[in-house]
Residue frames relative to the residue before (quaternion, step in Angstrom):
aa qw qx qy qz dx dy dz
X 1.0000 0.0000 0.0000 0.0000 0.00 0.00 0.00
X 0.7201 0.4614 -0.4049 0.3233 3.29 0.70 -1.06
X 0.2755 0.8275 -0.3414 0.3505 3.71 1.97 -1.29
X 0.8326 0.3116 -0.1062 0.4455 3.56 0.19 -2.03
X 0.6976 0.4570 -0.3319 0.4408 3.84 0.99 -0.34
X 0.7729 0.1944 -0.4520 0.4007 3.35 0.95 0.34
X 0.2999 0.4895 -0.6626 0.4810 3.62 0.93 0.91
X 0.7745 0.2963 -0.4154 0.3740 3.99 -0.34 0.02
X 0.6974 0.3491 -0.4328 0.4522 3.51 0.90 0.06
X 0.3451 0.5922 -0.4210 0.5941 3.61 1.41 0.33
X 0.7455 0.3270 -0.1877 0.5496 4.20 0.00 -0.92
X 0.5954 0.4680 -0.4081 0.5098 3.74 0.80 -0.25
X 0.7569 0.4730 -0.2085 0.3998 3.49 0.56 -1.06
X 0.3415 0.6595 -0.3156 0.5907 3.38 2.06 -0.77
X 0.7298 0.4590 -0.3140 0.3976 3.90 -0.22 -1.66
X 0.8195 0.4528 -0.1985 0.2898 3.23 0.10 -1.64
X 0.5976 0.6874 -0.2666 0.3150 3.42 1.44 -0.84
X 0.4241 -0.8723 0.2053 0.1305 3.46 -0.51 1.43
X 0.4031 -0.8001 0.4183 0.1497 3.14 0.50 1.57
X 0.2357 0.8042 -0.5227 -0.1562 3.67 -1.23 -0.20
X 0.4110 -0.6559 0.6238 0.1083 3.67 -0.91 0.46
X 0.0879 -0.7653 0.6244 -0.1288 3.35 -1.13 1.67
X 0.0507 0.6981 -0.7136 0.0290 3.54 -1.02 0.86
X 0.0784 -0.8757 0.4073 -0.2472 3.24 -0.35 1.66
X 0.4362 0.7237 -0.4985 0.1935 4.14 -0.04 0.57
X 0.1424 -0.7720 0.6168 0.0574 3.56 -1.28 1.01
X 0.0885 -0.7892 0.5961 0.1181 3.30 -1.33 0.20
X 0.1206 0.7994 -0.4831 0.3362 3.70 1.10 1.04
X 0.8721 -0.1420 -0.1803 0.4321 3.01 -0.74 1.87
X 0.3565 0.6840 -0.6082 0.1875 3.54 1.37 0.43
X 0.6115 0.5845 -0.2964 0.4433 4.12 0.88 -1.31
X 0.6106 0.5829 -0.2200 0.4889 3.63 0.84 -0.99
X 0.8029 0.3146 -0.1594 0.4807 3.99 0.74 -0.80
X 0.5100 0.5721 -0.4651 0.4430 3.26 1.57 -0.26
X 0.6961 0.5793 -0.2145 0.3660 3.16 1.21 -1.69
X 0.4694 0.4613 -0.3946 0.6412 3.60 1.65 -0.54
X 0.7821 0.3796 -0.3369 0.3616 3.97 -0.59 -0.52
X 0.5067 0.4829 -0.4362 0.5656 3.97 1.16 -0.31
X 0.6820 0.5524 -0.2685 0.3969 3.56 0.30 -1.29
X 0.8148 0.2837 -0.2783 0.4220 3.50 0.66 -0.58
X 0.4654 0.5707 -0.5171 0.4363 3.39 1.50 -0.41
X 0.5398 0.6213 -0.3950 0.4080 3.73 0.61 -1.00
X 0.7966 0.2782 -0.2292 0.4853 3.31 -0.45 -1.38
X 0.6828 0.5052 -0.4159 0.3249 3.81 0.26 -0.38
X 0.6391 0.5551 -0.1964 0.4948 3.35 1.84 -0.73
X 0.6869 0.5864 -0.2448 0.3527 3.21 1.41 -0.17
X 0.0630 0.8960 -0.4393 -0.0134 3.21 0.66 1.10
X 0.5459 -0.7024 0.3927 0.2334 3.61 -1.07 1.13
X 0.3134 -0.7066 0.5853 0.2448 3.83 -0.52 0.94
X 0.5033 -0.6217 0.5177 0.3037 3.95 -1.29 0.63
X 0.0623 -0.8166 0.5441 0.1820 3.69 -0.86 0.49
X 0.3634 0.7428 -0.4195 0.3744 3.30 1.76 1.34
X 0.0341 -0.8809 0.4709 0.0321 3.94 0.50 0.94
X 0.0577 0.8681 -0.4828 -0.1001 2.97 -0.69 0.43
X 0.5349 -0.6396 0.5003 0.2335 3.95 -1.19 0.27
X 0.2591 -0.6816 0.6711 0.1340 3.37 -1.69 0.43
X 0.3126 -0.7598 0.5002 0.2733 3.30 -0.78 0.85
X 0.3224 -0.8522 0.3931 0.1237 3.50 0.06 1.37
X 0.6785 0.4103 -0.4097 0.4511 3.69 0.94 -0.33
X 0.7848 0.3642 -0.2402 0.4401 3.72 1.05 -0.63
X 0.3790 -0.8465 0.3363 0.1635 3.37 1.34 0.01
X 0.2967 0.7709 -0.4244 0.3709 2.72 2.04 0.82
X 0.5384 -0.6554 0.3590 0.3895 3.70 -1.18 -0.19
X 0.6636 -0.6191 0.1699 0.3841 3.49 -1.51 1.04
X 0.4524 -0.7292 0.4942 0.1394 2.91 -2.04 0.63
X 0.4047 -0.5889 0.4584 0.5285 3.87 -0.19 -0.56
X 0.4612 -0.6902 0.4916 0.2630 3.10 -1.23 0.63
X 0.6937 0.4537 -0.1427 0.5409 3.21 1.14 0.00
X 0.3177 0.8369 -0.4163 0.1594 3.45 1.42 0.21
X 0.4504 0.8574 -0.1591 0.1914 3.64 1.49 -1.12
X 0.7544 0.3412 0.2013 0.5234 1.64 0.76 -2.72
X 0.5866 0.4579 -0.3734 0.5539 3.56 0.94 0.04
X 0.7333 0.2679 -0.4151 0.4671 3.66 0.46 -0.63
X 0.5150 0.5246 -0.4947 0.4635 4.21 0.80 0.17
X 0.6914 0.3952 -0.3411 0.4994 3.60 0.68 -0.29
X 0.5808 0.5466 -0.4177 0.4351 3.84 0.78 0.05
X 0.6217 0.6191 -0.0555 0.4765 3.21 1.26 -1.56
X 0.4835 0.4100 -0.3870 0.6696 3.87 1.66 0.37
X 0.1857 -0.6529 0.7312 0.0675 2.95 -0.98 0.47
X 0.5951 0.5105 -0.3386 0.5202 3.78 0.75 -0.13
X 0.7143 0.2853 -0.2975 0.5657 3.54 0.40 -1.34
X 0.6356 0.4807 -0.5231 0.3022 4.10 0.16 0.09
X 0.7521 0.2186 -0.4123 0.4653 3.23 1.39 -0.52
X 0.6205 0.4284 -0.6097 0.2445 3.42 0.01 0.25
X 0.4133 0.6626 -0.4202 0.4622 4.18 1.49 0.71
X 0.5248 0.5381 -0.4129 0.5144 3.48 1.07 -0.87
X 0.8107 0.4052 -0.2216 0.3597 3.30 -0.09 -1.99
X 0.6920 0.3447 -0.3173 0.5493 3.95 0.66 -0.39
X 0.6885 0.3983 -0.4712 0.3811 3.40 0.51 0.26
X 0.6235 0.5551 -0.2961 0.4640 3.22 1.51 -0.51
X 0.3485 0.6019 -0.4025 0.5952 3.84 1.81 -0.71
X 0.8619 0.2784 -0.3305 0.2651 3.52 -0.51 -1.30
X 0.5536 0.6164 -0.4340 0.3538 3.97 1.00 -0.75
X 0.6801 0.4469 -0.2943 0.5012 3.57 1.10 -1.13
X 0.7211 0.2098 -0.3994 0.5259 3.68 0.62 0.03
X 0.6286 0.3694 -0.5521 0.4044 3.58 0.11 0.73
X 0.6005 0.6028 -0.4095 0.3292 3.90 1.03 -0.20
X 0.4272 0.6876 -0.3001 0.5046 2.83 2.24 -1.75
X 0.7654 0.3705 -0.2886 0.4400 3.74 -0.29 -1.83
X 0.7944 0.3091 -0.3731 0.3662 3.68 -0.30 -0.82
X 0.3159 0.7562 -0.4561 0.3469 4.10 1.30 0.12
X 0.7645 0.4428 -0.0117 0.4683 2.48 0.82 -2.42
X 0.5399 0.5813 -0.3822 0.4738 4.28 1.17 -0.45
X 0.6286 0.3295 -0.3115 0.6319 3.82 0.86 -1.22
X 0.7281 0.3791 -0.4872 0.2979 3.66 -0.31 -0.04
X 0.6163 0.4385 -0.3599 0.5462 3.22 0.85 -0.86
X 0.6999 0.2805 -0.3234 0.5718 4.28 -0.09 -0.58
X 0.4570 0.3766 -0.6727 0.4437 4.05 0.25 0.44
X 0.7192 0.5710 -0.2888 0.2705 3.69 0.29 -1.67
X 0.5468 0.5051 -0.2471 0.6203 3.61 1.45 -1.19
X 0.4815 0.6364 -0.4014 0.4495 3.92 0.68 -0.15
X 0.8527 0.2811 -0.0485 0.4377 2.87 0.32 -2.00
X 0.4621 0.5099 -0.5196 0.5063 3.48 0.87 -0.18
X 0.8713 0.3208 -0.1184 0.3520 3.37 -0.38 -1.27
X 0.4604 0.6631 -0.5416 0.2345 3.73 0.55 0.34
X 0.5217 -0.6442 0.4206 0.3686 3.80 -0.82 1.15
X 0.4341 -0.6853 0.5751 0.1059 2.81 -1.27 1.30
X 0.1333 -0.8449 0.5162 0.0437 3.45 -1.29 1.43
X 0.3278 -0.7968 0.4467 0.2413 3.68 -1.12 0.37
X 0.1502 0.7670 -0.6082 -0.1388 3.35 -1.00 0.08
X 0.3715 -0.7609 0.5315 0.0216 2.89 -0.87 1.70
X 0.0591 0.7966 -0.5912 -0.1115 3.54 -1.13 -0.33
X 0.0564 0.7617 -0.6455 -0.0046 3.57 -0.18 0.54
X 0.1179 -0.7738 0.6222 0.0165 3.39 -1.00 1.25
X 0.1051 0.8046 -0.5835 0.0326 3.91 -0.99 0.34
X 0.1757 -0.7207 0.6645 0.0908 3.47 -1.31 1.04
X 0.4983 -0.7399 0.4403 -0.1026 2.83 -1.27 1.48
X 0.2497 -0.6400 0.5514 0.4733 4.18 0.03 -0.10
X 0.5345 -0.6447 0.4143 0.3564 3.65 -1.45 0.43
X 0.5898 0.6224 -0.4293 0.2837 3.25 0.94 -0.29
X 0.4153 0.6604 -0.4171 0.4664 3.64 1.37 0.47
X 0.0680 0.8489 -0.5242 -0.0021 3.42 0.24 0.56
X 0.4962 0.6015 -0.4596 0.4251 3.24 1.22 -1.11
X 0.5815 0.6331 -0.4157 0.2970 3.45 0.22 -0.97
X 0.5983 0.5275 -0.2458 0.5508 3.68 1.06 -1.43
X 0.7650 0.3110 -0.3138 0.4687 3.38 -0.19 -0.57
X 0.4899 0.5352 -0.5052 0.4672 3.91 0.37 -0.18
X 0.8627 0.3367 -0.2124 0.3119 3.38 0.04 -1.49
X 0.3849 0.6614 -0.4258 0.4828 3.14 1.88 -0.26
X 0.8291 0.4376 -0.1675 0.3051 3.31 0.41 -1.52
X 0.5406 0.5062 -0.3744 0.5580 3.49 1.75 -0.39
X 0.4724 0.6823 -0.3344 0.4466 3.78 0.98 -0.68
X 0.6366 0.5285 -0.2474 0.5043 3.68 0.42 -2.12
X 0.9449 0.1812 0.1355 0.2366 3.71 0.14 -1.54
X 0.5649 0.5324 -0.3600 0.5175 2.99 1.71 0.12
X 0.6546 -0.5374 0.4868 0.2138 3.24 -2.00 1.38
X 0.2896 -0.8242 0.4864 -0.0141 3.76 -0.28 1.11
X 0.6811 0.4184 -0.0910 0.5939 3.71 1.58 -1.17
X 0.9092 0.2127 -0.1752 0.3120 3.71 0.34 0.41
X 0.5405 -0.6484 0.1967 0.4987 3.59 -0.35 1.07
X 0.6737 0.5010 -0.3740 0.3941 3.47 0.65 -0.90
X 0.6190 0.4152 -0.4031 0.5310 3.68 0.96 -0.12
X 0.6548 0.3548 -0.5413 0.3905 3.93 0.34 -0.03
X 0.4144 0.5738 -0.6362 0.3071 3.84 1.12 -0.14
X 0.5852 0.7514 -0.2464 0.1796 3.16 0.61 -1.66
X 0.6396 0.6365 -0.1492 0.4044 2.84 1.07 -1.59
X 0.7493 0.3606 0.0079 0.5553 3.26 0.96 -2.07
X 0.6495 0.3013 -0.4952 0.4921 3.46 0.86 0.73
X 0.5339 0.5740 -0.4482 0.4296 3.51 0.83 -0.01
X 0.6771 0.5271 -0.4206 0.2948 3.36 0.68 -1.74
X 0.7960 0.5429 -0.1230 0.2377 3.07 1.09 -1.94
X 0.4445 0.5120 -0.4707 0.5646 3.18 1.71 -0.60
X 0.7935 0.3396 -0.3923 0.3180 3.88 -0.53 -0.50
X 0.7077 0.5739 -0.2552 0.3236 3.22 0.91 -0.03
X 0.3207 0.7882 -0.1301 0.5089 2.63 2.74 -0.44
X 0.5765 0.6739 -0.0970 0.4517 3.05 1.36 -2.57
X 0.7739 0.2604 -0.0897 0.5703 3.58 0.40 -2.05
X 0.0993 -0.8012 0.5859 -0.0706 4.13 0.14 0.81
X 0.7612 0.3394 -0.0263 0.5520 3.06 0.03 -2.33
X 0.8193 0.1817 -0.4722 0.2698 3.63 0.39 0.27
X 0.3399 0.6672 -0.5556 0.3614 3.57 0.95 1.12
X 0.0709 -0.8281 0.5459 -0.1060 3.35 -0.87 1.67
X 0.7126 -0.0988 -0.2113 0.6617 3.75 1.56 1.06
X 0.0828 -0.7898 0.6072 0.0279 3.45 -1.27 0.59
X 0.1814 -0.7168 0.6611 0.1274 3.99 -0.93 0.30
X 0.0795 -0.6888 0.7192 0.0439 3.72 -1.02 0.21
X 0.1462 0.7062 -0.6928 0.0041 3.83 -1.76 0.51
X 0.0419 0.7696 -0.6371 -0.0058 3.06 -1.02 0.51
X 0.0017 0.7603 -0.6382 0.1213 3.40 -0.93 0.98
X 0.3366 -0.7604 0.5510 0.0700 3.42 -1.10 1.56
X 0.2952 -0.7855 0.5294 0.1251 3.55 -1.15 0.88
X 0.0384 -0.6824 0.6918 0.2328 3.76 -1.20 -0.86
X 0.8645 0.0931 -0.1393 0.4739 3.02 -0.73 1.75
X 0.5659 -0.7230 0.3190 0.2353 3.21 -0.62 1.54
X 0.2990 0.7639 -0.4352 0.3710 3.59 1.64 -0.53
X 0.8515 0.3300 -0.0975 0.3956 2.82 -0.19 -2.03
X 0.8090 0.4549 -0.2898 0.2337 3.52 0.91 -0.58
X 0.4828 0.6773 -0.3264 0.4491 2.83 1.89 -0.09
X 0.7160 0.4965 -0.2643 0.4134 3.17 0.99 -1.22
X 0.4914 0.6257 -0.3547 0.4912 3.67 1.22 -0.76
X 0.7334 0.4446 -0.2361 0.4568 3.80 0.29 -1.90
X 0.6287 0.5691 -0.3176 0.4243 4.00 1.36 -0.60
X 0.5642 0.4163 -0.2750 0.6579 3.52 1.62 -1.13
X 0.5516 0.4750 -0.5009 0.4682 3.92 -0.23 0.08
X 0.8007 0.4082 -0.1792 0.4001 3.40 0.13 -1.56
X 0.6382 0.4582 -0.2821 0.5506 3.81 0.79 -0.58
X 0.6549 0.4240 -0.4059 0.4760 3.91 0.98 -0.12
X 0.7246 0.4214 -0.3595 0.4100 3.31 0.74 -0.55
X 0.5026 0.7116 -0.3615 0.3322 3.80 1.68 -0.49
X 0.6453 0.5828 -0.2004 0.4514 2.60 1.00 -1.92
X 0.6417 0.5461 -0.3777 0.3837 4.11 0.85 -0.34
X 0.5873 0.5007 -0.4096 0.4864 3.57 1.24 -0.51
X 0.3739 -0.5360 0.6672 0.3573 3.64 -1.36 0.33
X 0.8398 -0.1423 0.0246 0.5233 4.03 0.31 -0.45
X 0.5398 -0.6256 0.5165 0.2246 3.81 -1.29 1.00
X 0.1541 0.8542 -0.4658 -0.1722 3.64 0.35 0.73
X 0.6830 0.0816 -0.2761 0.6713 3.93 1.10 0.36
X 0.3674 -0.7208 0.5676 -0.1523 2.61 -1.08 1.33
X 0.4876 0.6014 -0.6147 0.1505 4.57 -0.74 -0.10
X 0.1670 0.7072 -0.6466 0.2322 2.72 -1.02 1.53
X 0.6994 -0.0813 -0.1449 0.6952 3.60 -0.80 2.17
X 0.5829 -0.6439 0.4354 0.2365 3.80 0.61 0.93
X 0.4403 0.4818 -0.5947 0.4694 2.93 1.45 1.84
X 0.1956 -0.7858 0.5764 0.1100 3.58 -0.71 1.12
X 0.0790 -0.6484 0.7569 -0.0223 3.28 -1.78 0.96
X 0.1383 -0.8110 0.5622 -0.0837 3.30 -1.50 1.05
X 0.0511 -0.8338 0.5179 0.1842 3.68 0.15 0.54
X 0.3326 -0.7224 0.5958 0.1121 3.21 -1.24 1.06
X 0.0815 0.8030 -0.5112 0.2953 3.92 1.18 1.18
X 0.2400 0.8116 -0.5314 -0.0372 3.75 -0.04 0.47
X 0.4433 -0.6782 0.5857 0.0205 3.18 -1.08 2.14
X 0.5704 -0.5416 0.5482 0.2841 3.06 -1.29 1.18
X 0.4340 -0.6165 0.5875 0.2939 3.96 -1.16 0.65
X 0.2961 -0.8301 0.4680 -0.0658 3.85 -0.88 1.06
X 0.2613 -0.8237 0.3636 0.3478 3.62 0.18 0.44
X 0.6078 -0.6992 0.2948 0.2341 3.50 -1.13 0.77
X 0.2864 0.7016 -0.4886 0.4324 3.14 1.34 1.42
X 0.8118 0.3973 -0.0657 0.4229 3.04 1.57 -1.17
X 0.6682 0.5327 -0.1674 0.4917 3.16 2.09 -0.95
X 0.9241 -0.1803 -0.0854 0.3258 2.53 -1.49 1.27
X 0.1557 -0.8063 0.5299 -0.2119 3.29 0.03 2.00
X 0.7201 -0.1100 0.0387 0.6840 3.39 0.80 0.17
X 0.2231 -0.5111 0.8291 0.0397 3.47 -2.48 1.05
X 0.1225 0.6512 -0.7421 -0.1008 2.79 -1.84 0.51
X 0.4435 -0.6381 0.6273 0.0508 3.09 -1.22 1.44
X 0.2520 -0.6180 0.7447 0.0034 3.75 -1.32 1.02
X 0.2081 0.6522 -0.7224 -0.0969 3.73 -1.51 0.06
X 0.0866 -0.7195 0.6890 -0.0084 3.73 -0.85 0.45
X 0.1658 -0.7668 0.6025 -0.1466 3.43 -1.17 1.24
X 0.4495 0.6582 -0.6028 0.0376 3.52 -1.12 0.05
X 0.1413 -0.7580 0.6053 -0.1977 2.12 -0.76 2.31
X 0.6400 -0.5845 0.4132 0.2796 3.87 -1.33 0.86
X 0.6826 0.3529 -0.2636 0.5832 3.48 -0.76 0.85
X 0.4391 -0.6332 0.5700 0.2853 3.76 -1.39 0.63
X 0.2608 -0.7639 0.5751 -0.1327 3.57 -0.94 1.63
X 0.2488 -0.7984 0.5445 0.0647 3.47 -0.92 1.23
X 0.0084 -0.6503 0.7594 0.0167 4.10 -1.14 0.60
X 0.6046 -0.6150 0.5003 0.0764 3.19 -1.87 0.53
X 0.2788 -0.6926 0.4364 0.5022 3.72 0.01 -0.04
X 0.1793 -0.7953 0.4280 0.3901 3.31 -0.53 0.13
X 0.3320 -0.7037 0.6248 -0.0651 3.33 -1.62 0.72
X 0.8225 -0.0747 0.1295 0.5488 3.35 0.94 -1.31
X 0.7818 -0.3289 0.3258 0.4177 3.44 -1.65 0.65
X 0.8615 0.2098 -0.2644 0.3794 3.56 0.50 -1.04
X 0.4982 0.4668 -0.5187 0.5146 3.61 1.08 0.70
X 0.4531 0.3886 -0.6299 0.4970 3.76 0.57 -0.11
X 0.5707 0.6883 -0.3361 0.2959 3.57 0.30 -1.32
X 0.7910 0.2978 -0.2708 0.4607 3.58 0.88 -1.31
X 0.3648 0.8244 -0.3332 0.2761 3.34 1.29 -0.54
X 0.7632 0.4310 -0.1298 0.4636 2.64 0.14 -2.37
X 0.7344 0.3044 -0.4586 0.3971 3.92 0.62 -0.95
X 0.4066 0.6437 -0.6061 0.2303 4.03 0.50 -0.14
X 0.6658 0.6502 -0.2086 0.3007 2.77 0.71 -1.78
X 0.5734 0.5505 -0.2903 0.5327 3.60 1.19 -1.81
X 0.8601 0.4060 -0.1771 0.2531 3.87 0.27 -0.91
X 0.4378 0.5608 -0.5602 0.4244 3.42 1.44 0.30
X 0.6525 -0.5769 0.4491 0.1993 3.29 -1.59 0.54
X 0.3481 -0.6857 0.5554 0.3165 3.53 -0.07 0.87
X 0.5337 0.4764 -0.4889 0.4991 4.27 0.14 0.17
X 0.8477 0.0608 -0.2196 0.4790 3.97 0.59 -0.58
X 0.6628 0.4968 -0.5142 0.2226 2.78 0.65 1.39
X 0.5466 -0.7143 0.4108 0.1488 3.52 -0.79 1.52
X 0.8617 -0.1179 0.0177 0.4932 3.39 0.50 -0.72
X 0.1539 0.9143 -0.3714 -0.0501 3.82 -1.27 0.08
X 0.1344 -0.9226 0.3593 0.0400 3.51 -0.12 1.22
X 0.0810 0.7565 -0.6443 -0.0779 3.32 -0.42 0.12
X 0.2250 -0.7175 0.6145 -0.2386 3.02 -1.48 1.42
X 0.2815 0.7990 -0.4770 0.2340 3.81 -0.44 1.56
X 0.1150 0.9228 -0.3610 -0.0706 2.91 -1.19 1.11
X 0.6722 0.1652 -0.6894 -0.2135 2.33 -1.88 0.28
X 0.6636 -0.6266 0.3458 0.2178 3.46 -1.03 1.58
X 0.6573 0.4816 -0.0637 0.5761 3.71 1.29 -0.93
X 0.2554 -0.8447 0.4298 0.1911 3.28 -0.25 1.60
X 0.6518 0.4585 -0.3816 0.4683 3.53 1.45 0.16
X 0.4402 0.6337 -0.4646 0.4345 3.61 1.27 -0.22
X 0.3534 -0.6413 0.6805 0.0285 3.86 -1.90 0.55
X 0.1574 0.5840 -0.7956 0.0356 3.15 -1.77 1.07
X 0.1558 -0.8970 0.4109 -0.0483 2.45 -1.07 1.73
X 0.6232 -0.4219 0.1479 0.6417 3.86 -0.26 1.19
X 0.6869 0.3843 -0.4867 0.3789 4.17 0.04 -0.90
X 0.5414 0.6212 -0.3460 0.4488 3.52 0.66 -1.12
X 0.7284 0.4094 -0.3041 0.4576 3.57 0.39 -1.16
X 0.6589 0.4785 -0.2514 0.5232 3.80 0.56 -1.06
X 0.7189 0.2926 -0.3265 0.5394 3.79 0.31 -0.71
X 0.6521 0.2986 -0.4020 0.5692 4.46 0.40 -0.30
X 0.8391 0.1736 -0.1801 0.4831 4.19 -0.02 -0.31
X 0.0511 -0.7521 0.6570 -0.0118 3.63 -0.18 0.86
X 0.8873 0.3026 -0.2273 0.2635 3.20 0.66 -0.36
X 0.1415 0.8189 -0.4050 0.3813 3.09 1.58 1.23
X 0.0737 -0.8116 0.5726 0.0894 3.72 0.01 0.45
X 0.2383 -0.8593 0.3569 0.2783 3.47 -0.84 0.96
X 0.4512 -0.7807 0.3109 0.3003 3.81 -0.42 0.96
């Protein structure tokens, strides 16, 4: 007896456990290293011609001379004109170190003014569980979506958002941020801290494509009855997309509403990176309202 009572608190603990599903691809510093690898093929290829010429004495057939030999040893042979060469050559180094000081400072500043401003968005929303369709979409964008190229994270973010569009009337709290960068640096790292908070919420990634590597967990949860299953989804999206991007707070269905179509309408050319992240991944797996309140406090209900 006892044998059969802890195989069900084993399969209970199986059910409840918080599955998640990742659809994941970046492209951060791919444009940047090409532009670093052209640049050096160049400058390695650029070999300097000599502007030292020289002559053959053609009647003696002797070996060359400088054409300038003369006049170079009459300028050694001053002692005046060498020093007044030191000192002007030494005059001119300090005003060319002085001037080119002042060129990198002034074109660092023009740098920093003008680096391209980046978003990263996030628009987060919980869902009642009885949306399932929802699960299977993202399954299916997951199974089959390009992971490694910009035109494939549009993809992504018009799929996610069209189905999420579909499941409206069951969204029942949503959150939205958006925070502008300068310079992929900062935005990568930011879009990396986003994504590792919301990971760190799953107990285990059970589908997984990410850079159009795919992972699948073959974990098989006991099947639960729908008293208990899936009581709430929450969908994640994360973006960072070129240029300075606007979301809504949300408040209501029809700002999730505008949200979801911003998102649909950045161009898949400025956009750099994009995740989407939901759980629970397992149509028999459960998140349950505490679960939801204690992993998303900051879900606001609409």
């Amino acid at each position: 007896m006892e044998p059969c009572i802890l195989l069900m608190v084993y399969h209970h603990h199986l059910a409840l456990a918080a599955s998640g599903g990742r659809i994941s691809g970046t492209s951060f510093r791919s444009s940047s290293s090409s532009r670093t690898a052209t640049s050096s093929y160049s400058k390695s290829c650029n070999i300097p011609r000599s502007s030292y010429s020289r002559r053959y004495n053609t009647k003696t057939g002797g070996s060359p001379e400088s054409s300038s030999s003369k006049s170079y040893s009459t300028h050694i042979n001053s002692p005046a004109r060498q020093v007044f060469a030191v000192e002007f050559s030494l005059r001119d180094c300090c005003i060319i170190i002085v001037t080119v000081f002042a060129i990198y400072l002034r074109l660092r500043r023009y740098a920093d003014e003008n680096r391209v401003e980046i978003s990263v968005l996030k628009l987060q929303v919980g869902l009642s569980g009885i949306a399932r369709s929802l699960q299977k979409d993202l399954n299916q964008i997951a199974e089959t979506a390009d992971t490694s190229t910009p035109k494939g994270f549009g993809h992504i973010l018009q799929e996610t958002t069209l189905s999420m569009l579909q499941h409206l009337d069951y969204c029942i709290s949503g959150y939205s941020s958006v925070e502008v960068k300068r310079g992929e640096d900062e935005c990568e790292k930011r879009f990396n801290e986003l994504s590792k908070e919301e990971r760190d919420k799953f107990d285990e990634e059970t589908l997984v494509n990410s850079n159009n590597i795919r992972k699948q967990s073959v974990t098989s949860h006991e099947v639960v009855s729908d008293a208990v299953c899936n009581k709430y989804i929450v969908v994640t999206i994360i973006v960072a997309a070129s240029g300075a991007h606007e979301l809504p707070p949300i408040k209501t269905r029809e700002l999730v509403k505008i949200a979801l179509q911003k998102l649909a309408s950045i161009p898949s050319n400025n956009i750099l990176a994009v995740e989407v992240l939901w759980t629970p991944q397992k149509e028999n797996d459960t998140l349950t309202e505490q679960n939801m309140l204690q992993d998303y406090p900051l879900l606001q209900p609409l």
